[in-house]
C-alpha positions as CSV (number, residue, x, y, z in Angstrom):
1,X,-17.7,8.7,22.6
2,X,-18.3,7.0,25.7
3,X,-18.0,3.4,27.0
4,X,-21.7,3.1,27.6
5,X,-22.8,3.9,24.2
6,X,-20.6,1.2,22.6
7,X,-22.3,-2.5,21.5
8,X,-20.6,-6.1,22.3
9,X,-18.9,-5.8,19.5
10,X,-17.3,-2.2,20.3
11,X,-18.9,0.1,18.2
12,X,-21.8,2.3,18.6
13,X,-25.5,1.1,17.8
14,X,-27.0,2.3,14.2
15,X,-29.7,4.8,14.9
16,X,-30.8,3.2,11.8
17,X,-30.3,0.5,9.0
18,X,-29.6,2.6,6.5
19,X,-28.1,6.0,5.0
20,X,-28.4,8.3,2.2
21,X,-24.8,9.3,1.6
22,X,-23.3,11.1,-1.6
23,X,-21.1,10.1,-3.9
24,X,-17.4,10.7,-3.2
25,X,-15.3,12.8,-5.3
26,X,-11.7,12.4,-6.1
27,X,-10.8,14.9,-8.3
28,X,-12.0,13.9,-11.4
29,X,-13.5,10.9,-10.4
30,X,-16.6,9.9,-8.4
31,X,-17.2,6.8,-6.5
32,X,-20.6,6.3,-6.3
33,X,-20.5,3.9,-2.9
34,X,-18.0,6.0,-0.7
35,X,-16.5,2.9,0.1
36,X,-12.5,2.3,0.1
37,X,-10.9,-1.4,0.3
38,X,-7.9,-0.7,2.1
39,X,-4.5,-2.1,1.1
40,X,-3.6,-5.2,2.7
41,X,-0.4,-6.9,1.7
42,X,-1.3,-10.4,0.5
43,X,-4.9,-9.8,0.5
44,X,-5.9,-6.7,-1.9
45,X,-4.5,-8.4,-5.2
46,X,-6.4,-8.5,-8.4
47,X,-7.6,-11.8,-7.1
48,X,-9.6,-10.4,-3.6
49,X,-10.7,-6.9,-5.3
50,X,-12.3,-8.8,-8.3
51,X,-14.4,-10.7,-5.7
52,X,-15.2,-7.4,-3.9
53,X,-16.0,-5.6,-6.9
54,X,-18.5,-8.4,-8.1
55,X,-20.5,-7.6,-5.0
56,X,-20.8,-3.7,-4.8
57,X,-19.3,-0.3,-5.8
58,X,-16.4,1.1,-4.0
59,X,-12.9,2.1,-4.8
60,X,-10.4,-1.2,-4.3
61,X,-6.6,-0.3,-3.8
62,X,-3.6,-2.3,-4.5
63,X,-1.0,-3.9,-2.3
64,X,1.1,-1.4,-0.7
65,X,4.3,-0.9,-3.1
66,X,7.3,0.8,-2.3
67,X,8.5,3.8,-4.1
68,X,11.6,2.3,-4.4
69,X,10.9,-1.0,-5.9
70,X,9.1,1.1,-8.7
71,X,11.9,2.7,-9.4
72,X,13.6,0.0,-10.0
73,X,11.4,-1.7,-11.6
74,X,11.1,-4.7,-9.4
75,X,9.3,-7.4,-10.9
76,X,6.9,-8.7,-7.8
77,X,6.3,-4.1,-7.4
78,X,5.0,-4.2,-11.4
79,X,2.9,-7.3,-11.1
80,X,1.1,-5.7,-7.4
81,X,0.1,-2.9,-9.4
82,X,-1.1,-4.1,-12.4
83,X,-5.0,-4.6,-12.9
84,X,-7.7,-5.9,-14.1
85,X,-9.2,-4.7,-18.0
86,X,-12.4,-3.9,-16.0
87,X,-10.7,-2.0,-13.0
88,X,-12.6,1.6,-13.5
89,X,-10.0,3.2,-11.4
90,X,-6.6,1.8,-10.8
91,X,-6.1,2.9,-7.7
92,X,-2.7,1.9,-5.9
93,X,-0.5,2.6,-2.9
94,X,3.0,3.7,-2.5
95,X,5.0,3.9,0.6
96,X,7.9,5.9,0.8
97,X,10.1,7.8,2.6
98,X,11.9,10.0,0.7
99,X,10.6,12.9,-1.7
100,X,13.1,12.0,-4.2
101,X,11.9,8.2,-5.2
102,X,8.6,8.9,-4.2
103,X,8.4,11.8,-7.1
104,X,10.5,9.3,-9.2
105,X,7.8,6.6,-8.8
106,X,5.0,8.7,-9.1
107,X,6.3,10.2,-12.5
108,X,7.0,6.4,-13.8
109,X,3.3,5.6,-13.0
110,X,1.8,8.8,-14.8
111,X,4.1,8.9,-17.4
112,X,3.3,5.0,-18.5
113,X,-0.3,5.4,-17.7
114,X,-0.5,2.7,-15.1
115,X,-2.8,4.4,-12.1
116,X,-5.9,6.8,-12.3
117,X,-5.6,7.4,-8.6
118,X,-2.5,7.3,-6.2
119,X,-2.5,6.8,-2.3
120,X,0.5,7.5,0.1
121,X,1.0,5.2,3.2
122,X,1.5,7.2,7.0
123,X,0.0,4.6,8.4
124,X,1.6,1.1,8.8
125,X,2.5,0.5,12.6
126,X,5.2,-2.3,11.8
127,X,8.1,-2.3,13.3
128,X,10.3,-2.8,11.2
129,X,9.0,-0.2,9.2
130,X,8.8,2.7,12.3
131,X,12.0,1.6,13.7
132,X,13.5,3.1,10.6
133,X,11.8,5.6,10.3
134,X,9.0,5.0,8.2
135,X,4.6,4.1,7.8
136,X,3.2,6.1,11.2
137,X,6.2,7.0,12.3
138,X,7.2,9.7,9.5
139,X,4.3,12.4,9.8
140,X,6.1,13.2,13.3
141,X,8.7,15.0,10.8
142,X,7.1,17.7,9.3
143,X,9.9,18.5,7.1
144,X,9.8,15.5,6.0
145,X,6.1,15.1,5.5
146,X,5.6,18.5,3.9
147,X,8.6,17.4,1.0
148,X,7.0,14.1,0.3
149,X,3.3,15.3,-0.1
150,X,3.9,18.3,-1.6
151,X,6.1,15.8,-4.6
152,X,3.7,13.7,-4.6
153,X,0.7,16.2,-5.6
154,X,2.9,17.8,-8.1
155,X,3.6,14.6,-10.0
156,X,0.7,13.1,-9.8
157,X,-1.2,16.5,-11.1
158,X,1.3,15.7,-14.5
159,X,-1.3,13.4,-15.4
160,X,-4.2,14.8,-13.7
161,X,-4.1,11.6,-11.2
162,X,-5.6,12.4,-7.6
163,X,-3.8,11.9,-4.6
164,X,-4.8,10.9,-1.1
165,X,-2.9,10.0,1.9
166,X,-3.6,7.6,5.0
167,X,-2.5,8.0,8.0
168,X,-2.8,7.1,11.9
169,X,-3.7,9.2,14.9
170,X,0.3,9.3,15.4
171,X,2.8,7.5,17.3
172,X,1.0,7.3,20.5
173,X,-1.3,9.5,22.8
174,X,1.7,11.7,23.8
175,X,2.7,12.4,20.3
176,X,-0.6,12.9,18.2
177,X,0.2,13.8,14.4
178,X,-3.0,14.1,12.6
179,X,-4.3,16.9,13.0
180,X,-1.4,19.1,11.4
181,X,-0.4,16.0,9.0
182,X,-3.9,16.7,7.6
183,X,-3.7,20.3,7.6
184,X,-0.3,20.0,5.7
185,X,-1.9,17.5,2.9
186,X,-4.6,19.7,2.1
187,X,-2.6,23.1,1.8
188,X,-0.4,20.5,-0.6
189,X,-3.2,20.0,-2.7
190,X,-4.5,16.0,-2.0
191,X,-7.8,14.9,-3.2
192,X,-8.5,13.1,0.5
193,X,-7.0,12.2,3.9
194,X,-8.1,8.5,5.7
195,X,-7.6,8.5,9.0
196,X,-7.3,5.3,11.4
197,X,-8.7,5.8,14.6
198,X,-5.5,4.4,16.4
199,X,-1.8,5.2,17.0
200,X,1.3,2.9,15.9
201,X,1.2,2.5,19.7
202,X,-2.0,0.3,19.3
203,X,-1.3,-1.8,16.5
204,X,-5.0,-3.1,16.0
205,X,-5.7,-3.6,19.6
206,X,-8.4,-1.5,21.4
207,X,-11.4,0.2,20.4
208,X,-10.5,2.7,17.5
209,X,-10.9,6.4,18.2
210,X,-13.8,7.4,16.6
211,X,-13.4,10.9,17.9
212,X,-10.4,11.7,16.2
213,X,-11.7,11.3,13.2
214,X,-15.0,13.6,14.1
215,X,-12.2,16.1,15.1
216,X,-10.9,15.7,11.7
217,X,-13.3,16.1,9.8
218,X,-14.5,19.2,12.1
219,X,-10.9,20.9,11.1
220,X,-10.5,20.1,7.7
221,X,-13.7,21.0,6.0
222,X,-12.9,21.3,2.8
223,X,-10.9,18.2,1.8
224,X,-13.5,14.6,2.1
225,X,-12.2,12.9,5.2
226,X,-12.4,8.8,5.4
227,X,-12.8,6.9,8.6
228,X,-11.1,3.8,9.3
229,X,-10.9,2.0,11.8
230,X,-13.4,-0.9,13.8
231,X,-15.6,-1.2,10.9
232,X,-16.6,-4.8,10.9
233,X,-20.6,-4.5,9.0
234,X,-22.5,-2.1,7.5
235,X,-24.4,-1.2,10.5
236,X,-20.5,-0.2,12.0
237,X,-19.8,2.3,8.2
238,X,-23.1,3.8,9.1
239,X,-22.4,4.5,12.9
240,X,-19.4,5.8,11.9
241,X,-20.4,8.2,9.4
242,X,-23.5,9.8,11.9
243,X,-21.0,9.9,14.4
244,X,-17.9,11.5,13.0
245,X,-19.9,13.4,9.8
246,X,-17.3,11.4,7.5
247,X,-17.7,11.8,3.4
248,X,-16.9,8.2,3.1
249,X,-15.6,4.8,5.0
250,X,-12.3,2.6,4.5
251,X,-12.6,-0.9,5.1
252,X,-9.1,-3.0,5.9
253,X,-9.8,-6.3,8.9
254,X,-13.6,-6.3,8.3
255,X,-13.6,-7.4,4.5
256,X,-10.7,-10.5,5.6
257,X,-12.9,-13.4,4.3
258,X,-15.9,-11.5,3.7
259,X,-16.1,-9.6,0.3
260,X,-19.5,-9.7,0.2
261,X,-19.4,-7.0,3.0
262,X,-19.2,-4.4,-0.4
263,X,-22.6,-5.7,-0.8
264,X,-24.0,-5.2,2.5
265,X,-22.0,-1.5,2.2
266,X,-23.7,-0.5,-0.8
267,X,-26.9,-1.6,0.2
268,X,-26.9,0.4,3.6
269,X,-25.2,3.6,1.6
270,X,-28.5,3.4,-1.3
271,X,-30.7,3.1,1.7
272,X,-31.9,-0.8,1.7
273,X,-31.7,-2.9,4.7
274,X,-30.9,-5.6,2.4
275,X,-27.3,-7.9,3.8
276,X,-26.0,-10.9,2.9
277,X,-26.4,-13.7,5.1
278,X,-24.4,-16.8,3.7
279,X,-24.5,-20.8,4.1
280,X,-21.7,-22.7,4.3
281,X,-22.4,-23.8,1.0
282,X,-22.1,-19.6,-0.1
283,X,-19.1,-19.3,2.0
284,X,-17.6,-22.7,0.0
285,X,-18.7,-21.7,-3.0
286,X,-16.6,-18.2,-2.4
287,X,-13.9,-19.4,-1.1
288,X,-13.2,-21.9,-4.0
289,X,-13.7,-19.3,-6.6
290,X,-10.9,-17.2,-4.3
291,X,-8.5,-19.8,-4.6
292,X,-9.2,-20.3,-9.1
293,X,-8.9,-16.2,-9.2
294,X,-5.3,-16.5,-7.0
295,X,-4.2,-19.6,-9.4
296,X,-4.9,-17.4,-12.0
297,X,-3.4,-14.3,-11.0
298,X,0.0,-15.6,-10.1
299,X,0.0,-18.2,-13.1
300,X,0.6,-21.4,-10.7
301,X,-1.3,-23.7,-9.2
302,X,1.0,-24.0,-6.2
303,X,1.3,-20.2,-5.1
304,X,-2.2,-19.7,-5.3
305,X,-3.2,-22.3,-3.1
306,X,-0.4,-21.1,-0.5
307,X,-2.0,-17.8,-0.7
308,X,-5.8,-18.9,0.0
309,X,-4.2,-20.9,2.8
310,X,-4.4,-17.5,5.0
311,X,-7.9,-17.0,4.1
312,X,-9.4,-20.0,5.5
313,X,-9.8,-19.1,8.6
314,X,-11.1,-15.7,7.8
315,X,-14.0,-17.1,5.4
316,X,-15.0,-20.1,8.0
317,X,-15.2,-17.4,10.8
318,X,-18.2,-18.3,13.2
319,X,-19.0,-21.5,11.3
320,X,-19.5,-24.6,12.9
321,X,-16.0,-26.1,10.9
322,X,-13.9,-29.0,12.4
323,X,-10.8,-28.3,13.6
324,X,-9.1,-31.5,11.3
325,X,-10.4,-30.2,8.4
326,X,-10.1,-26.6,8.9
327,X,-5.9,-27.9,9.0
328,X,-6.3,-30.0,5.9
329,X,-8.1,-26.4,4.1
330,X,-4.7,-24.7,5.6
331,X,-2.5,-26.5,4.3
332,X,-4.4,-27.7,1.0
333,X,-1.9,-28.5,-2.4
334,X,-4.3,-28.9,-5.5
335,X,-7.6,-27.2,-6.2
336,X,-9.0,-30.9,-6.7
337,X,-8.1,-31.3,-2.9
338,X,-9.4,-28.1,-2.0
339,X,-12.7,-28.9,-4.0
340,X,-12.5,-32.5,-1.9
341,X,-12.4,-30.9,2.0
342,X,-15.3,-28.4,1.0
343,X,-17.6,-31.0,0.0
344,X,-17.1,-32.4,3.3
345,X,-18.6,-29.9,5.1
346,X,-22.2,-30.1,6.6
347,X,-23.9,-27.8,4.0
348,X,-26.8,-28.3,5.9
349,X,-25.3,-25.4,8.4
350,X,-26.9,-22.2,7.4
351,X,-26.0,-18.6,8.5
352,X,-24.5,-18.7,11.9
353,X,-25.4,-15.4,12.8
354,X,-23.7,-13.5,15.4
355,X,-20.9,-15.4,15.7
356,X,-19.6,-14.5,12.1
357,X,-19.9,-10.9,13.1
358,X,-17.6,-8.7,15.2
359,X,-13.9,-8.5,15.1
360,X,-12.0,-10.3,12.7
361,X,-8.1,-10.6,12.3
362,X,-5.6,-10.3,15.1
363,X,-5.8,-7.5,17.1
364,X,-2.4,-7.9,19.1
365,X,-1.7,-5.7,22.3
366,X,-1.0,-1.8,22.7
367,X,3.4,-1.6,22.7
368,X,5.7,0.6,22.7
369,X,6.6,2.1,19.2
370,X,10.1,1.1,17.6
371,X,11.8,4.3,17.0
372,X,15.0,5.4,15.2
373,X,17.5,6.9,18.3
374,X,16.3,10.1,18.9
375,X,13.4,10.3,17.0
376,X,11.2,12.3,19.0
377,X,13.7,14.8,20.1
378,X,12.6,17.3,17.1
379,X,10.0,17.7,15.0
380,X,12.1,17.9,12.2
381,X,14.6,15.4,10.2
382,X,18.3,15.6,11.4
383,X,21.3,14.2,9.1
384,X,22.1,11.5,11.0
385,X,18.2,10.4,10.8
386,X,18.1,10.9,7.3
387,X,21.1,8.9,6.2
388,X,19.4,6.3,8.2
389,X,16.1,6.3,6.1
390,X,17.9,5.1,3.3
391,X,17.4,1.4,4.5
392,X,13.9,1.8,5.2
393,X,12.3,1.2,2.1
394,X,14.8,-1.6,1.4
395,X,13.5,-3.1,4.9
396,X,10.2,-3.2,4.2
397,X,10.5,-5.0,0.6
398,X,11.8,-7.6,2.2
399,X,8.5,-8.5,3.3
């Protein structure tokens, strides 16, 4: 990939509108968009996938839970993972980082029915989640790697529950993973490896690597291979499937305040150049229904509304939306008063166009990774280091 080839918005143009791509298998299931919703703590509850789900076909993931909280049974872990009557495939992530309570939770999920597909987590780039250890940081262990996937498969195959994992490029440019991550997964049996285009290095800043995952795909050819990474329309899935020769896309930043994008998604994949274009009366009219779904998930009124209070600014992306009332919508108590600031807006104000697309989230800068002592010394998991991965899990339920 070269600089010249990319658009404004950093990704290469679509040598067309549209793209005939199978159906993705996994295991016994197929997903007939080869679309993935990635997990995104405080954003993929039953809430945001119902909304995705109601505008195309895809496969829509919990919140990342940790092994360890499903073990014991934590309350807050039971309720992430729980879905919907009309959820076709529970699909959920775990994070963990120890074979022993990642095999635990695994068993507890087949054994009381409560996933039809499982997905492990190499990929977060927190800090407080690679400084102990865990997320992008782990795969540079093989030992460590190899015992958790290989766990994982075997339990999960108890109830005939595919597993996938997603990962990162690695920790940075100087310590690339991927490749033998991936070739590690498959010889353990997983149903499909996501990678995103990036290191823990770069957090979300930069232009995702496209390459790598072309690479990927080129050296694992018979496992289906996900891209991820800088896919902000459908016009970005289908660049990055002609590119990199992916068997499907997953979508994590790029959905933030736009679940209609599953539409746009599904469109391009059954070949129409058919997108959504919303108002600001759609984009109210969405947004509103968000808020009633999260009032309704977590049974209160009052949580709901402090959880749709992150979305505003994602939804009104682009739009012509005053900077008063975009603070009252942030910080808004009651649905009546969430009701009352949306019918203030002009609704005269149609689609914005290209201001609403491109980039979404915060992208942050490139730093340095934070790293147990030592970490990169050997490839493979001293005593000291493991003693010290007993806190990581416990550091990252926190929040």
């Amino acid at each position: 990939m070269t600089e010249q080839t990319r658009t404004s918005t950093g990704q290469i143009p679509a040598r067309s509108k549209q793209l005939k791509l199978p159906p993705l298998t996994l295991g016994k299931h197929t997903i007939d968009t080869p679309v993935i919703l990635a997990p995104m703590a405080g954003v993929t509850n039953k809430a945001f996938r119902r909304l995705c789900r109601e505008y195309g076909g895809g496969l829509y993931v919990t919140e990342m839970v940790t092994a360890r909280s499903l073990v014991e049974r934590n309350k807050e872990s039971l309720r992430i993972i729980d879905h919907d009557g009309d959820e076709q495939i529970r699909s959920i992530q775990i994070y963990g980082v120890d074979a022993v309570n990642v095999g635990k939770a695994i068993r507890m999920v087949v054994e009381e029915d409560r996933a039809d597909h499982i997905d492990l987590n190499f990929g977060c780039p927190a800090p407080k989640v690679t400084r102990l250890g865990g997320g992008s940081a782990l795969p540079w262990k093989t030992d460590l790697f190899t015992a958790i996937v290989q766990t994982a498969v075997k339990e999960a195959s108890r109830g005939d529950i595919p597993l996938t994992i997603k990962m990162r490029k690695g920790i940075d440019e100087d310590h690339l993973t991927y490749l033998e991550s991936a070739k590690i997964a498959r010889d353990s049996g997983v149903a499909a490896i996501a990678l995103h285009g990036r290191t823990a290095a770069q957090h979300y800043a930069g232009q995702a690597d496209w390459d790598s995952i072309a690479r990927l795909r080129e050296a694992i050819p018979d496992v289906p291979v996900l891209g991820n990474g800088d896919i902000f329309s459908a016009e970005d899935a289908i660049a990055m499937v002609e590119q990199t020769g992916v068997d499907g896309v997953v979508i994590g930043r790029g959905c933030q305040g736009r679940p209609w994008l599953f539409g746009d998604l599904q469109n391009a994949f059954e070949g129409s150049e058919e997108r959504y274009r919303p108002t600001v009366t759609e984009v109210s009219q969405m947004i509103y229904r968000h808020a009633e779904l999260l009032v309704e998930t977590f049974g209160d009124e009052t949580r709901g509304l402090r959880e749709i209070r992150k979305h505003v600014a994602w939804y009104f992306h682009g739009y012509p939306v005053g900077g008063k009332l975009r603070a009252k919508m942030a910080t808004v108590p009651t649905l009546e008063a969430f009701q009352d600031y949306l019918a203030q807006l002009d609704h005269s104000i149609g689609y914005p166009g290209e201001a609403v697309e491109g980039p979404r989230g915060r992208a942050g800068n490139p730093k340095k990774p934070h790293l147990p002592d030592g970490w990169l010394n050997s490839r493979i998991l001293g005593d000291a280091e493991r003693l010290g991965l007993v806190d990581a899990e416990l550091d990252i339920s926190g929040g």
